[in-house]
N, C-alpha and C positions, 0 to 999 in steps of 0.2 A: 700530761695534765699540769698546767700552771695554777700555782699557788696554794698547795698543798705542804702542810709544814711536816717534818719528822722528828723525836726525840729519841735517843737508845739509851732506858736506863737499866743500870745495873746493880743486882741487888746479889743477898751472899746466897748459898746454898737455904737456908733455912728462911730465903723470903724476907731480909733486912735491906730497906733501902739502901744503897752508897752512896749512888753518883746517876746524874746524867753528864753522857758522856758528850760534851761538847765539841773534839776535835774526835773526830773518825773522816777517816783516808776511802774506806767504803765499809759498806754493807750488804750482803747479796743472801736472796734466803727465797727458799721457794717450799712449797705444801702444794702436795699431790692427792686426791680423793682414796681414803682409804689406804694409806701408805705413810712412813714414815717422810718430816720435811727436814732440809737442812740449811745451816745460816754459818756463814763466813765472815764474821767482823774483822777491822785490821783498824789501828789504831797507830798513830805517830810512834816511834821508838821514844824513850825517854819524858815523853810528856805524861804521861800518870804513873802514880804509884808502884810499882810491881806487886806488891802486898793488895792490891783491890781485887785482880785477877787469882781465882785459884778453879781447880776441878770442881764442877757443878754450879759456877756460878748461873744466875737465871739473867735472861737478859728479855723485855719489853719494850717493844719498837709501840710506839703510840703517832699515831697519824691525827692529824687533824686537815682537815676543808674547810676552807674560807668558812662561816656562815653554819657550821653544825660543831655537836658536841666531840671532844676527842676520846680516838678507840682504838682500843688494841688490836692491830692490826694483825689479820687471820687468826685472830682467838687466840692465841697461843703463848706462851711464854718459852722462850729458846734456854736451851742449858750446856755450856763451854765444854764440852770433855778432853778435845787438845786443844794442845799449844801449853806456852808459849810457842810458834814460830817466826825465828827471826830471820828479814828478809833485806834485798837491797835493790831501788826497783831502778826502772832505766834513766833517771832523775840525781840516781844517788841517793835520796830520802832513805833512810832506814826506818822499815814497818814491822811490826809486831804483829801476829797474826792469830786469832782463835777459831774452832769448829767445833761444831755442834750438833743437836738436833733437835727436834719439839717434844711434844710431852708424850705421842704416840710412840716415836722414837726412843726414849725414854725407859716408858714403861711397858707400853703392849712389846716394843721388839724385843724386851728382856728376860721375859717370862716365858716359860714351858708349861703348858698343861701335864700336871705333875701327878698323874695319875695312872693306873694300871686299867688294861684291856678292860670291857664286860661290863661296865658298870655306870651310874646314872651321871657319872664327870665328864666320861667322854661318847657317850652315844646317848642322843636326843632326839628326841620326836620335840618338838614345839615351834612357837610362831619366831619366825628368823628373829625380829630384832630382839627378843626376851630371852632369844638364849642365846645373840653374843654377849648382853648383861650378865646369863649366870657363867659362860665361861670366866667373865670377868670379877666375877666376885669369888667365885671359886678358883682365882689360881693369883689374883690380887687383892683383894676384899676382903668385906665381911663372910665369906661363905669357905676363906681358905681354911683347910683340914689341922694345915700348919700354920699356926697362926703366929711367925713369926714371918709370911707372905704378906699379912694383912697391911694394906698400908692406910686402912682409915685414918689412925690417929695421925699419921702423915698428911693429912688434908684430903685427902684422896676419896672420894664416893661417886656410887652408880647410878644413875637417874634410873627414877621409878619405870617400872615394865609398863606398855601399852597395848600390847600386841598388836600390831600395825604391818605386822607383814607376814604371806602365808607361814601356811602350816609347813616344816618342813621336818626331814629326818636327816640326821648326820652322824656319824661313828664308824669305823671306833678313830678318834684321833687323840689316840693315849702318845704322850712323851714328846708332843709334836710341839714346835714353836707357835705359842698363841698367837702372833701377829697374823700368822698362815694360815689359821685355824679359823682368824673371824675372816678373812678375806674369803676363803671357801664359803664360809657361811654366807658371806655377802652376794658370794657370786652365785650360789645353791639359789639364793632368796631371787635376781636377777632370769638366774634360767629358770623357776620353776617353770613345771611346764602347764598347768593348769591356771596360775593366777601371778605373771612373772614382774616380780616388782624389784627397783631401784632399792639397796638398800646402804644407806652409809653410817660410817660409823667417824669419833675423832673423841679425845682428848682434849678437852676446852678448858681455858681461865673461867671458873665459875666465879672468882669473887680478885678482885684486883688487890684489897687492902691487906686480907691475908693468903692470899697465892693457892688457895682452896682451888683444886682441879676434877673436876666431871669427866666420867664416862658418858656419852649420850649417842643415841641413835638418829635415824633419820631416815626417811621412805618419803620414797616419790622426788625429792631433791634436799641436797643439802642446804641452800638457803632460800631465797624468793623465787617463788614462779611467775616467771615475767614473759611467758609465750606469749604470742600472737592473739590466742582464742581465749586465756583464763586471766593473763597477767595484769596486776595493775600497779603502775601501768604496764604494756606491753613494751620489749624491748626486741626488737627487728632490724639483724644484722644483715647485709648487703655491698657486695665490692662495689655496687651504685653509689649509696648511701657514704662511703669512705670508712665504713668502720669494721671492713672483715677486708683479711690479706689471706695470703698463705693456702688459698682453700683449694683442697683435694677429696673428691666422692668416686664413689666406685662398688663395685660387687664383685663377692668374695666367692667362689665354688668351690676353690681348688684344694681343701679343707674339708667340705664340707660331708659331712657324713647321714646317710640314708636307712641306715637298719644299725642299729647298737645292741650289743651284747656287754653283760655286766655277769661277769665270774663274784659269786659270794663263797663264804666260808667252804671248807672240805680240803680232800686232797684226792690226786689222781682226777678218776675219770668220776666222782661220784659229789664234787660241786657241782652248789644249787646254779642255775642257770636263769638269767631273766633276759627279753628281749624288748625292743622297742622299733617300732621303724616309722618311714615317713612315705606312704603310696606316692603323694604328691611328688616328691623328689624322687622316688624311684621312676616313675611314667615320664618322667623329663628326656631320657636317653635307652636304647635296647640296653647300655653298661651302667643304668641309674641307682644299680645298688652299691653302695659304696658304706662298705660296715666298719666297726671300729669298735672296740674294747677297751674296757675299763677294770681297774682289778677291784673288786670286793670282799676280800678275802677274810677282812675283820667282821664282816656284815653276815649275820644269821638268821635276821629276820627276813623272808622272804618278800613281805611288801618295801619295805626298806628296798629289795636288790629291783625291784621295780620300779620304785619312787628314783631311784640313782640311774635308770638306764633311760627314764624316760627325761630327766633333766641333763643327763650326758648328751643323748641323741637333741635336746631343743639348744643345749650348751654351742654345740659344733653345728648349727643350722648355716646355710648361706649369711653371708653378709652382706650390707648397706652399709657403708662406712662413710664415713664425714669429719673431717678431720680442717681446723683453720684456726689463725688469730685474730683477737680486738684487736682494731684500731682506735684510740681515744677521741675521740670528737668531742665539741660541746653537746650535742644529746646522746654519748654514748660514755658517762663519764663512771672512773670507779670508786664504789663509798658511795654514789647520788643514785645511779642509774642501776647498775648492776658493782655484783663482787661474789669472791669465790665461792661458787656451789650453787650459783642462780643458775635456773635453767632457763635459757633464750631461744628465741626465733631466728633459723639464718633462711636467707634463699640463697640460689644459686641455680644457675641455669635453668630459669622458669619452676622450680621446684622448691617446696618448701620442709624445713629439716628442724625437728627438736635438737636444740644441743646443749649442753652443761657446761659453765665453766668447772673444767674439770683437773685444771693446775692452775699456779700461779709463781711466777717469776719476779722478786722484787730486787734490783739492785739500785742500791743508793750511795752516792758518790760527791765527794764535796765541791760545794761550788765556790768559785772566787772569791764570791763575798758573803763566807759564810753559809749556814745552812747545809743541808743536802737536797742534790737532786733525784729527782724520781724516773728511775728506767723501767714499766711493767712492762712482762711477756704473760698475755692470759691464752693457754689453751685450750680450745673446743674440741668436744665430742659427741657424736650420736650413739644412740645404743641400740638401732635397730640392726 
């Protein structure tokens, strides 16, 4: 995309403006749905301070489009954990180099659900996106037990519960890494097997002026639904049209599992047992049963070891995969058209395919005359 401007400024640990950084060599930084994202700045040797860069600095890349207001690009503010590295590239130039990661990176990959088996921290019955909120307030929040966890007065808060995604059961995930903890969650909410919904989660810039950051949710998609049948407007990807490369579909079996079985609590031969299976996938082949096991061993509720074997078995179902990249075009443009977490229209081979942008790849690199240039890689997915 032409004519797209970028700024990288940097401010201290506590959210104090310094600098925009006018001479940067590059910048490369990508955010994945529900994962931590990471940013690579590199900067001229000797051209700024040494003293501006320390551990935790925050850095905001602000974008702007011809003709709209400018935004923080993928919500996020980045925070420097190494470097200095000093480098020397094939030019001779000596580069300075930092890494990082976003606010998810940050905070959800740092925490532990910091509590013991059995109890109402780590085993839940509730609607998915409200209780990746209370793991969140409960092991970073208002809800921590220790409340030298809390990081309210840090800026830090959870958006309000909506309950927007089924009912689900989880536990026991005592001592376990919360990043891992909502991503289960996420994925439980995805496989349900009675009401199976898209559920994302991220770490957002709630407020620019003082660095205020949000936990918030999200079902059905991370940002605009721009399909075919609901979007407005619609956005309809096509290797016709020039705006989809890369594209790969296909069906998955060779995983695929037809009767599950879920071991709950006990020991020996006197664990509870629950089953789940799939007629349809077993009538497929005389070998159509194809089982497969799950440990439940924290789990003593018996609907629990039910709820987990029939979302195991819908978990490992055959696959439809759909895998491709954007291509930019003048009506396929990003910031106007679509941006990360819209879910789009692709076809391909006479068939038509929900897909999400589901990563995002930004590298920016200087141009002769100033400025930086813009390199995206946007990646697509299906989720059937």
């Amino acid at each position: 995309m032409d004519g797209e401007e970028y700024s990288v400024l940097l401010y201290s640990p506590g959210f104090q403006f310094l600098q925009a950084l006018d001479h940067v060599a590059s910048c490369t930084y990508s955010r994945g749905q529900n994962d931590a994202g990471e940013i690579e700045l590199t900067v001229p040797d000797g051209y700024y301070n040494p003293a501006l860069f320390m551990p935790f600095n925050i850095v905001l890349i602000q974008r702007t489009i011809p003709g709209l207001a400018p935004y923080i690009d993928l919500q996020t503010p980045w925070f420097l954990l190494d470097g200095p590295t000093y480098s020397l590239d094939a030019g001779g130039v000596q580069l300075v180099t930092f890494r990082g990661t976003d606010a998810v990176g940050l905070i959800l990959a740092s925490r532990n659900v910091a509590y013991n088996d059995y109890n109402s921290y780590t085993y839940k019955l509730a609607a998915a996106d409200n209780m990746l909120k209370a793991v969140v307030r409960e092991n970073a929040g208002s809800l921590a037990t220790d409340t030298s966890r809390d990081l309210t007065n840090s800026g830090f808060t959870v958006a309000s519960d909506v309950a927007a995604g089924p009912i689900i059961r989880m536990g026991s995930f005592a001592r376990q890494p919360m990043l891992q903890v909502l991503q289960d969650i996420a994925t439980a909410s995805a496989n349900n097997a009675t009401t199976p919904t898209w559920l994302g989660f991220d770490v957002t810039l709630a407020n620019m002026l003082t660095g205020a950051l949000e936990f918030t949710t999200y079902t059905g998609q991370r940002g605009v639904d721009h399909r075919q049948t609901v979007g407005t407007p619609p956005v309809i990807l096509s290797p016709e049209a020039g705006n989809l490369a890369d594209v790969e579909v296909g069906n998955l079996y060779r995983n695929s599992v037809s009767f599950m079985y879920v071991a709950g609590a006990g020991v020996a031969d006197i664990r509870a047992i629950a089953t789940a299976s799939s007629a349809a996938l077993i009538a497929l082949s005389p070998y159509g049963r194809r089982e497969g096991f799950t440990d439940g061993s924290q789990i003593v509720d018996p609907a629990a070891l039910t709820t987990l074997a029939a979302g195991k078995l819908y978990e490992q179902r055959p696959r439809k995969y759909f895998t491709g990249r954007i291509v930019q075009t003048n009506n396929t443009l990003r910031g106007v058209h679509w941006d990360y977490g819209d879910y789009l229209t692709a076809t391909y081979r006479n068939q038509t395919y929900d897909v999400r942008v589901d990563k995002i790849a930004v590298k920016l690199s200087a141009a002769e005359n100033g400025g930086l240039l813009e390199d995206v890689t946007a990646y697509l997915r299906s989720d059937t």
